[in-house]
PDB file as gemmi writes it, atoms N, CA and C in Angstrom:
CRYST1    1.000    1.000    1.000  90.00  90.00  90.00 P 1                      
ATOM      1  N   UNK A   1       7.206 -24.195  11.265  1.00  0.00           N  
ATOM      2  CA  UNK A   1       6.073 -24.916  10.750  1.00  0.00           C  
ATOM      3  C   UNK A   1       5.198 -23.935   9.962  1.00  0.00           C  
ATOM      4  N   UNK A   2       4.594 -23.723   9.083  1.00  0.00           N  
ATOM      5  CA  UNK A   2       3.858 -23.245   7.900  1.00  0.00           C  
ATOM      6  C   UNK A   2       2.398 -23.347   8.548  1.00  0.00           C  
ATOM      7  N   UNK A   3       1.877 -22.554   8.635  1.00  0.00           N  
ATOM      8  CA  UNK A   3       0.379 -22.717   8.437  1.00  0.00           C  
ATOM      9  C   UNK A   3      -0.335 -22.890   7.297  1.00  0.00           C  
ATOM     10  N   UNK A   4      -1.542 -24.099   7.295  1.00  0.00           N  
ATOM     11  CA  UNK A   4      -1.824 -24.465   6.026  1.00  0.00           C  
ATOM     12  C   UNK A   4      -3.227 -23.357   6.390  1.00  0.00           C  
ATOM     13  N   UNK A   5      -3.776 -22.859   5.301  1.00  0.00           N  
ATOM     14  CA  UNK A   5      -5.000 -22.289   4.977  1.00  0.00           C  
ATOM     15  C   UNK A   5      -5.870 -22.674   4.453  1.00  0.00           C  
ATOM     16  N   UNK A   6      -7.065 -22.460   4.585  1.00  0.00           N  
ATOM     17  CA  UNK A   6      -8.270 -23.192   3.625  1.00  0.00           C  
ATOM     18  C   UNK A   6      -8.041 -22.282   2.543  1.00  0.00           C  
ATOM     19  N   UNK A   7      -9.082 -22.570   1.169  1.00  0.00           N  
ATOM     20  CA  UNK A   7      -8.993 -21.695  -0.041  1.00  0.00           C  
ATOM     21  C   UNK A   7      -9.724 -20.520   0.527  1.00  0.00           C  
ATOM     22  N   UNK A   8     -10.581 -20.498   0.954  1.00  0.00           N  
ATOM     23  CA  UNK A   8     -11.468 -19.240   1.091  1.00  0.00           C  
ATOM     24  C   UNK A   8     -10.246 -18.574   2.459  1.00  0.00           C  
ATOM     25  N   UNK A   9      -9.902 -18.590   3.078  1.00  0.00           N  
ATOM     26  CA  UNK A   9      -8.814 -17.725   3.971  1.00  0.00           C  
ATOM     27  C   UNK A   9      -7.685 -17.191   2.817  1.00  0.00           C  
ATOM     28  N   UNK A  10      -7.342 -18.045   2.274  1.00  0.00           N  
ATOM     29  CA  UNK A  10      -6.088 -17.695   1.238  1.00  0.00           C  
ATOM     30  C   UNK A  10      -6.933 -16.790   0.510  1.00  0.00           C  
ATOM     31  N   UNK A  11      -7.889 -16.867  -0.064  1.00  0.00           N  
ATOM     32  CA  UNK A  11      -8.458 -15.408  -1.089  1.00  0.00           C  
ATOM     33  C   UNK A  11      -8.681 -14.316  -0.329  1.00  0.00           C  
ATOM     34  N   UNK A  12      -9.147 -14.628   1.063  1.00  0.00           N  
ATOM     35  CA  UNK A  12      -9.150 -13.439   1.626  1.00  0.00           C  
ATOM     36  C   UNK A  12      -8.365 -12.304   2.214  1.00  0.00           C  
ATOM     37  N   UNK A  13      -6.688 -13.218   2.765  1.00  0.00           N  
ATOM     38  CA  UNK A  13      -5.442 -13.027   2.452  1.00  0.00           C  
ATOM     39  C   UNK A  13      -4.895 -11.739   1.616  1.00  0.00           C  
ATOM     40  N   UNK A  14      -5.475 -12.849   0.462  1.00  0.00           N  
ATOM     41  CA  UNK A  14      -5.409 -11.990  -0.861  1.00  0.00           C  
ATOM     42  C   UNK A  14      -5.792 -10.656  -0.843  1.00  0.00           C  
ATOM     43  N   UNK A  15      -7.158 -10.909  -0.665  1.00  0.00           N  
ATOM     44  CA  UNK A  15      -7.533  -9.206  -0.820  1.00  0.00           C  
ATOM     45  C   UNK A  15      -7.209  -8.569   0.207  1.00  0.00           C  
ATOM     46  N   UNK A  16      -7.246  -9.222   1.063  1.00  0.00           N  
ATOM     47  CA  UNK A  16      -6.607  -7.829   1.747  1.00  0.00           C  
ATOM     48  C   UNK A  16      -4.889  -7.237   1.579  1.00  0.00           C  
ATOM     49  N   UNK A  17      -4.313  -7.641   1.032  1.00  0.00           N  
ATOM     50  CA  UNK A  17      -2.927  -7.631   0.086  1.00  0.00           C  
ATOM     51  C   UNK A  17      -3.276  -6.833  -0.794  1.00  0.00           C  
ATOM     52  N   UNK A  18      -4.260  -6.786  -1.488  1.00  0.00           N  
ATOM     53  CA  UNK A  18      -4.489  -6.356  -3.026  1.00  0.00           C  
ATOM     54  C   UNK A  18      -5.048  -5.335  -2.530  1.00  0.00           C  
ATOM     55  N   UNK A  19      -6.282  -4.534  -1.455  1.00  0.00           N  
ATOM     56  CA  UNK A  19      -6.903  -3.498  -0.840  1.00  0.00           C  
ATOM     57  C   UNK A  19      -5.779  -2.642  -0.599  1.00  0.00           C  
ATOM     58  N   UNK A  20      -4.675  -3.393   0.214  1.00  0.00           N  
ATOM     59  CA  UNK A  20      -3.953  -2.840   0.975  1.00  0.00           C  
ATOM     60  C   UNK A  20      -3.193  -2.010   0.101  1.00  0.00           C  
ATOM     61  N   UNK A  21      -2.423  -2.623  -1.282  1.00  0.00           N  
ATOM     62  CA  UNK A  21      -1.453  -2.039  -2.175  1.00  0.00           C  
ATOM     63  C   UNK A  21      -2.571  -0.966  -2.724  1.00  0.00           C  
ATOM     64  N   UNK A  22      -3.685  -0.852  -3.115  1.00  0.00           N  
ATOM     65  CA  UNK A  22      -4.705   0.001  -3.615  1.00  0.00           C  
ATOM     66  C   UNK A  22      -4.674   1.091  -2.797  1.00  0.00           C  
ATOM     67  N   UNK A  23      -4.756   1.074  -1.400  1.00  0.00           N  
ATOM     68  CA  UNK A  23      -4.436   2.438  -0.614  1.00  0.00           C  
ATOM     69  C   UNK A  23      -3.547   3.176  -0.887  1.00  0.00           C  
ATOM     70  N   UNK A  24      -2.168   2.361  -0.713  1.00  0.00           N  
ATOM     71  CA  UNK A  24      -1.358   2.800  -0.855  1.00  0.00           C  
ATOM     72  C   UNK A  24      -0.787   3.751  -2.162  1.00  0.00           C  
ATOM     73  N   UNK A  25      -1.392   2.960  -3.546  1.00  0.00           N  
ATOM     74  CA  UNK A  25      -0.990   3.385  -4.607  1.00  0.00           C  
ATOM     75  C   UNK A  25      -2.262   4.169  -4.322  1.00  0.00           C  
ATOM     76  N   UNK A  26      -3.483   4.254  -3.751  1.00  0.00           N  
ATOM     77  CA  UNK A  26      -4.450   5.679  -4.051  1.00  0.00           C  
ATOM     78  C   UNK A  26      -3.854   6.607  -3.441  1.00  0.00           C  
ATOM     79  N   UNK A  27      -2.678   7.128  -2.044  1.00  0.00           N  
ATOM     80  CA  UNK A  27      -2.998   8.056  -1.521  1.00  0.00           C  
ATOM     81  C   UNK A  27      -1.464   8.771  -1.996  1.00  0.00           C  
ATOM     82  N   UNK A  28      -0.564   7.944  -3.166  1.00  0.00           N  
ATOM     83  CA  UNK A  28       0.822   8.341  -3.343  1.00  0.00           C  
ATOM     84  C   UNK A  28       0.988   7.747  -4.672  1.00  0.00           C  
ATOM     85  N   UNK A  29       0.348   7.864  -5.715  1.00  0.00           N  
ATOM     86  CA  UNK A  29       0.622   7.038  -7.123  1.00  0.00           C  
ATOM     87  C   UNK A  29       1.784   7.446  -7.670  1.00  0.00           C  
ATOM     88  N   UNK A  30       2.205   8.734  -7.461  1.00  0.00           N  
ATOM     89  CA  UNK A  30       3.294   9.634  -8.916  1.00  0.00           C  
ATOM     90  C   UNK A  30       4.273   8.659  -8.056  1.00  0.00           C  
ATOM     91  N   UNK A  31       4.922   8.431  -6.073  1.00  0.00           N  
ATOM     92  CA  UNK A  31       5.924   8.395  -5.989  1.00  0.00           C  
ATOM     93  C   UNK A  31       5.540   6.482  -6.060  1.00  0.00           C  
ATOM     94  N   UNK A  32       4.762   5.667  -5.765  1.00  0.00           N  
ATOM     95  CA  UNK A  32       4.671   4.281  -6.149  1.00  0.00           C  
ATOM     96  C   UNK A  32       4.996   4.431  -7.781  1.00  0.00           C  
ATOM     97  N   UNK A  33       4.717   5.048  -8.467  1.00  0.00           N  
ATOM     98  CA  UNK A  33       5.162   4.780  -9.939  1.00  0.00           C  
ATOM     99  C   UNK A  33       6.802   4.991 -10.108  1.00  0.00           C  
ATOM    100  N   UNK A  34       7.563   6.312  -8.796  1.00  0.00           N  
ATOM    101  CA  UNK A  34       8.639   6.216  -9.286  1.00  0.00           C  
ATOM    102  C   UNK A  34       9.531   5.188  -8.604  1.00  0.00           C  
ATOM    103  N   UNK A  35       8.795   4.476  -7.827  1.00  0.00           N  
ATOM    104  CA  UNK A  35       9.393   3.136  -7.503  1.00  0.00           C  
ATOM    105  C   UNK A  35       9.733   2.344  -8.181  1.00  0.00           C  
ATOM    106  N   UNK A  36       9.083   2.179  -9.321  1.00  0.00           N  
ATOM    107  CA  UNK A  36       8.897   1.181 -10.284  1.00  0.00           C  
ATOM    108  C   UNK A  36       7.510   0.463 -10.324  1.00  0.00           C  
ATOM    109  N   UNK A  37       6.357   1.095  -9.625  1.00  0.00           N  
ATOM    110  CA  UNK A  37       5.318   0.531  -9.988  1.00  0.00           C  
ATOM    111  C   UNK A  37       4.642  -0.103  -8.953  1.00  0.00           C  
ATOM    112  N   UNK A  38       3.329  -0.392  -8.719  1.00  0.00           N  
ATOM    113  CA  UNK A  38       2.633  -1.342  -7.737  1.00  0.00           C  
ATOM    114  C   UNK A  38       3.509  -2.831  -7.452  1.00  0.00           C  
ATOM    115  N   UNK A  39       4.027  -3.445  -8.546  1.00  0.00           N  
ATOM    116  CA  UNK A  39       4.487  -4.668  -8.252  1.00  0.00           C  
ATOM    117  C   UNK A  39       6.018  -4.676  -7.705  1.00  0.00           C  
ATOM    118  N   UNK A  40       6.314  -3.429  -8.255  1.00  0.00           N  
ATOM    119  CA  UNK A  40       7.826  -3.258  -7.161  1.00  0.00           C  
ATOM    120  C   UNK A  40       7.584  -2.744  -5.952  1.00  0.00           C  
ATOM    121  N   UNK A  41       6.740  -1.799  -5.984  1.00  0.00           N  
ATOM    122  CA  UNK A  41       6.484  -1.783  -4.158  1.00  0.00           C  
ATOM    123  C   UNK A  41       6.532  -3.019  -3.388  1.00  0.00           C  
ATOM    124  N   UNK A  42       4.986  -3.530  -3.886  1.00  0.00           N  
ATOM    125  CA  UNK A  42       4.601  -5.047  -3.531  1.00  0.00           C  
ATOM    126  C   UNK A  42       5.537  -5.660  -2.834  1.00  0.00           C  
ATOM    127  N   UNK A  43       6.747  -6.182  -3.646  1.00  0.00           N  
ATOM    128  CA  UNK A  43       7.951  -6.068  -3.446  1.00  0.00           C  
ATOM    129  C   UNK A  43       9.145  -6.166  -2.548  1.00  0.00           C  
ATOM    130  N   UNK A  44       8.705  -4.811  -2.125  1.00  0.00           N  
ATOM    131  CA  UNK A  44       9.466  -4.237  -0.984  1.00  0.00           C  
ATOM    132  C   UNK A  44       9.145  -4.474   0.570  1.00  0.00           C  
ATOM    133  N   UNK A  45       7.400  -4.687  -0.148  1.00  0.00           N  
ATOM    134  CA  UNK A  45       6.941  -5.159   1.412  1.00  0.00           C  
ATOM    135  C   UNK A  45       7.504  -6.648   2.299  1.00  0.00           C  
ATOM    136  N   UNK A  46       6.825  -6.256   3.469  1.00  0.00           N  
ATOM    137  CA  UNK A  46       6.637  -7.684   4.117  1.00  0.00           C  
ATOM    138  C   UNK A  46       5.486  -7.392   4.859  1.00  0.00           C  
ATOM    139  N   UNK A  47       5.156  -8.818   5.130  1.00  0.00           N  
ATOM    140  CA  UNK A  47       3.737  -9.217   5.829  1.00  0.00           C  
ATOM    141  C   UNK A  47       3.841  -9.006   6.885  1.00  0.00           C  
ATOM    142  N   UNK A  48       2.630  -8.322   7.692  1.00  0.00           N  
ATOM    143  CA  UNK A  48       2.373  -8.222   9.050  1.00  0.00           C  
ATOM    144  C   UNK A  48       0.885  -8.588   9.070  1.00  0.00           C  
ATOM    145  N   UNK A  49       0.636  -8.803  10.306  1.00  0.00           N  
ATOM    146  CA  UNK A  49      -0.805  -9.457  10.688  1.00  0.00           C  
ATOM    147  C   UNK A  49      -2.025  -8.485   9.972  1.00  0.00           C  
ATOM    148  N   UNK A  50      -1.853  -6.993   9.992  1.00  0.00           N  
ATOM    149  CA  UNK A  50      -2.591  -6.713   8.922  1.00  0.00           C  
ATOM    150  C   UNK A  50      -2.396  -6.145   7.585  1.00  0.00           C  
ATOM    151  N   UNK A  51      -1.256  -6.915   7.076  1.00  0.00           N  
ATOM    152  CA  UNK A  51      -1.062  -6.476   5.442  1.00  0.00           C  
ATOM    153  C   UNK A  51       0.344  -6.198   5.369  1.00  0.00           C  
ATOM    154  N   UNK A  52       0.911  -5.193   4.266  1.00  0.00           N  
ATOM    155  CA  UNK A  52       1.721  -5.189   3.862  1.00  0.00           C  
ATOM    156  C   UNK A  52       2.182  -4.168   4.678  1.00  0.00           C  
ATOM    157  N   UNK A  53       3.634  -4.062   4.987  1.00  0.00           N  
ATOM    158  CA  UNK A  53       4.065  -3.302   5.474  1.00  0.00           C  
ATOM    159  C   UNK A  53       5.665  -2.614   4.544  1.00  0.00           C  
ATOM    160  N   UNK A  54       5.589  -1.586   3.672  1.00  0.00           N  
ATOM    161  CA  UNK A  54       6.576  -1.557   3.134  1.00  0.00           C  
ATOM    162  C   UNK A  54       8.122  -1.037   3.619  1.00  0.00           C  
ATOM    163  N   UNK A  55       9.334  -1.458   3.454  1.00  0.00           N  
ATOM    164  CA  UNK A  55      10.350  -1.086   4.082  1.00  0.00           C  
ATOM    165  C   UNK A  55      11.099   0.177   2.704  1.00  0.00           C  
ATOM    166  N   UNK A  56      10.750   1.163   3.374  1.00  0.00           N  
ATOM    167  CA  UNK A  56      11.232   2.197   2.842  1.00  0.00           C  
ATOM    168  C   UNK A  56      12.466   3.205   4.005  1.00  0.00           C  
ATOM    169  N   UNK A  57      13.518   3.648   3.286  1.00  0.00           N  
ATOM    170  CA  UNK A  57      14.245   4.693   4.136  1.00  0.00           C  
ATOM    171  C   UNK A  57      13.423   6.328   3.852  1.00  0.00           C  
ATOM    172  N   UNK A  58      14.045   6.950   4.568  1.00  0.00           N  
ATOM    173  CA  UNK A  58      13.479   8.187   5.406  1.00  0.00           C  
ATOM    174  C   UNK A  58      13.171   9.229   4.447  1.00  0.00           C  
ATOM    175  N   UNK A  59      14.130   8.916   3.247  1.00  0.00           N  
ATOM    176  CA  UNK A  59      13.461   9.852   2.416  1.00  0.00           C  
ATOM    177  C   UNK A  59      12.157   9.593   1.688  1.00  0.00           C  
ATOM    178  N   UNK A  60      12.304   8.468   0.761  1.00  0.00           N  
ATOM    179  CA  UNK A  60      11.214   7.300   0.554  1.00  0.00           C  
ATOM    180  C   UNK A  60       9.784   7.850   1.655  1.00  0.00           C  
ATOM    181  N   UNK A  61       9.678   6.975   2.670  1.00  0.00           N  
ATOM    182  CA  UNK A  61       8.758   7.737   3.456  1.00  0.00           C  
ATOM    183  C   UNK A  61       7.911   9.147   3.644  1.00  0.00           C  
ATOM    184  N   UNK A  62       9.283  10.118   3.615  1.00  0.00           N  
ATOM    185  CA  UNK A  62       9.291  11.677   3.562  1.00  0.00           C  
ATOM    186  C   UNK A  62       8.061  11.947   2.201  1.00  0.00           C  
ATOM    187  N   UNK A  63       8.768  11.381   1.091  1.00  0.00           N  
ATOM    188  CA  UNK A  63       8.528  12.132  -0.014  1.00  0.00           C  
ATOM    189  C   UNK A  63       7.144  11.307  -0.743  1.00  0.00           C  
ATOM    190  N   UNK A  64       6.527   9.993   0.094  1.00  0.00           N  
ATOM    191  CA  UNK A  64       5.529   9.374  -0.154  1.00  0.00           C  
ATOM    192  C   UNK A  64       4.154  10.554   1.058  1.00  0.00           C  
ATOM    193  N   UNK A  65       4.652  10.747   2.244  1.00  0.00           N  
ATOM    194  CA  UNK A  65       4.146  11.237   2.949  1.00  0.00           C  
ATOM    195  C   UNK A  65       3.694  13.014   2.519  1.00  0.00           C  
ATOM    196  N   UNK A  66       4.515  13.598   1.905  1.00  0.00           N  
ATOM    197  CA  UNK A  66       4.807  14.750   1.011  1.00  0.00           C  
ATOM    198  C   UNK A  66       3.503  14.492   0.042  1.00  0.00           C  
ATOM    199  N   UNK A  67       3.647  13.763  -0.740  1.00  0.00           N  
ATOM    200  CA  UNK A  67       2.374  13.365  -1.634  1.00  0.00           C  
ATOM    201  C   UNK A  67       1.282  13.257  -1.127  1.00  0.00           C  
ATOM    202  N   UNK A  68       0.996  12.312  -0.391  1.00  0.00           N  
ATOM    203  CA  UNK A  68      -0.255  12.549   0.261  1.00  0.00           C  
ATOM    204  C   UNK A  68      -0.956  13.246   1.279  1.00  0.00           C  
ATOM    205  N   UNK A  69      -0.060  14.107   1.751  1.00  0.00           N  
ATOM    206  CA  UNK A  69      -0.568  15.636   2.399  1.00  0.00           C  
ATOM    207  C   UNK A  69      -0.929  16.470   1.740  1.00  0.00           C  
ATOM    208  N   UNK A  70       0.261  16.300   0.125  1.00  0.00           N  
ATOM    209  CA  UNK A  70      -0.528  17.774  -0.876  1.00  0.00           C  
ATOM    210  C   UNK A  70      -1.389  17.182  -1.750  1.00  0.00           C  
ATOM    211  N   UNK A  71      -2.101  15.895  -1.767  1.00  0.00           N  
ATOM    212  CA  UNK A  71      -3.142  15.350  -2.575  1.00  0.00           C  
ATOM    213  C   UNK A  71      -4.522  15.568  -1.530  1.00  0.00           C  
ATOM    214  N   UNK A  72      -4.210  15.374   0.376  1.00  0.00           N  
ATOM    215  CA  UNK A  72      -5.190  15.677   0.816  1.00  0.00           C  
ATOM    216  C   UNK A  72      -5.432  16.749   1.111  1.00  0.00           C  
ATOM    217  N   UNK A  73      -4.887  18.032   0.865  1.00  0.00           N  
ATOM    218  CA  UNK A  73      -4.943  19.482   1.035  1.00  0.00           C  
ATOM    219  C   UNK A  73      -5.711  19.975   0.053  1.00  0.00           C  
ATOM    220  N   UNK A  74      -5.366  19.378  -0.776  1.00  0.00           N  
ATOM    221  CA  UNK A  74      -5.630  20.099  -2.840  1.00  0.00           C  
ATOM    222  C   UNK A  74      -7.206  19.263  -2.843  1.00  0.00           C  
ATOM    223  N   UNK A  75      -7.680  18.041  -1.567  1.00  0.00           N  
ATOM    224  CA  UNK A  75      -8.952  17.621  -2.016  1.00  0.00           C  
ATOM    225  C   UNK A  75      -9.061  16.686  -3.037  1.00  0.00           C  
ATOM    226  N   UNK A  76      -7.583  16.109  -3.532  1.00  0.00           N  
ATOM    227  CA  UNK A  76      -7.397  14.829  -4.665  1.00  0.00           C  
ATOM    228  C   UNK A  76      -8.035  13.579  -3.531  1.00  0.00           C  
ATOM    229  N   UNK A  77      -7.665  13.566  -2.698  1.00  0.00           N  
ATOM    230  CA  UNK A  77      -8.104  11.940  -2.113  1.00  0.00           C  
ATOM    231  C   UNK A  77      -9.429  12.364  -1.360  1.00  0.00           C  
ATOM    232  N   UNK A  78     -10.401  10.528  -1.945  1.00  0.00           N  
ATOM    233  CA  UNK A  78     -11.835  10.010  -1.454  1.00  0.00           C  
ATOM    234  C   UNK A  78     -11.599   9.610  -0.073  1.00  0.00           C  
ATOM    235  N   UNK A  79     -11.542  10.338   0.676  1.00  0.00           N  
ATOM    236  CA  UNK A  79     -11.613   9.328   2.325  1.00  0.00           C  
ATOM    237  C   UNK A  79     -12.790   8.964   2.817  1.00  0.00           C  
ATOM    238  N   UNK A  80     -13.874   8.734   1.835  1.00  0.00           N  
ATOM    239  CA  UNK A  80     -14.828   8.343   2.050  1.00  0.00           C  
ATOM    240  C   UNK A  80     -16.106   9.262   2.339  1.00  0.00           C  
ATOM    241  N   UNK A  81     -15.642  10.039   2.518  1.00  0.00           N  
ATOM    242  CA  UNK A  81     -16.780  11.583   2.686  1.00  0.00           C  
ATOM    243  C   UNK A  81     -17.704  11.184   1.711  1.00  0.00           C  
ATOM    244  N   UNK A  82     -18.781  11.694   2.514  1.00  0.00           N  
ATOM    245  CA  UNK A  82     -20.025  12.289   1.429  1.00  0.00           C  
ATOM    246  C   UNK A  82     -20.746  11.374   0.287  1.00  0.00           C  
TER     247      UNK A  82                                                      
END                                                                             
């Protein structure tokens, strides 16, 4: 059975879909681009109760995780500080 949504739940849905891919592409852009992009990630995901959850293998993972250790080392990512 489908759950029906009101409009205002479905936009909110939304953004949090659209927040969610924004993290993601903020804290790993070079390797989301060599995916093929925000909308091929998108993609790849599936839904879990809070957002997208993407299915990547181990290297995938590795080398997204790789990125955003040497973007938060080097001081590239806003985690909200300050």
């Amino acid at each position: 059975m489908s759950e029906k949504l009101t409009v205002a739940e479905a936009l909110a849905r939304a953004e949090m879909i659209d927040r969610s891919l924004d993290a993601w592409q903020g804290t790993a852009p070079q390797g989301i681009e060599e995916m093929g992009g925000r909308d091929a990630f998108a993609d790849r995901c599936e839904m879990a109760c809070f957002g997208p959850v993407p299915r990547l293998d181990h290297d995938e993972w590795q080398r997204l995780s790789l990125e955003y250790e040497d973007r938060r080392a080097n001081g590239s990512i806003n985690r909200g500080e300050g």
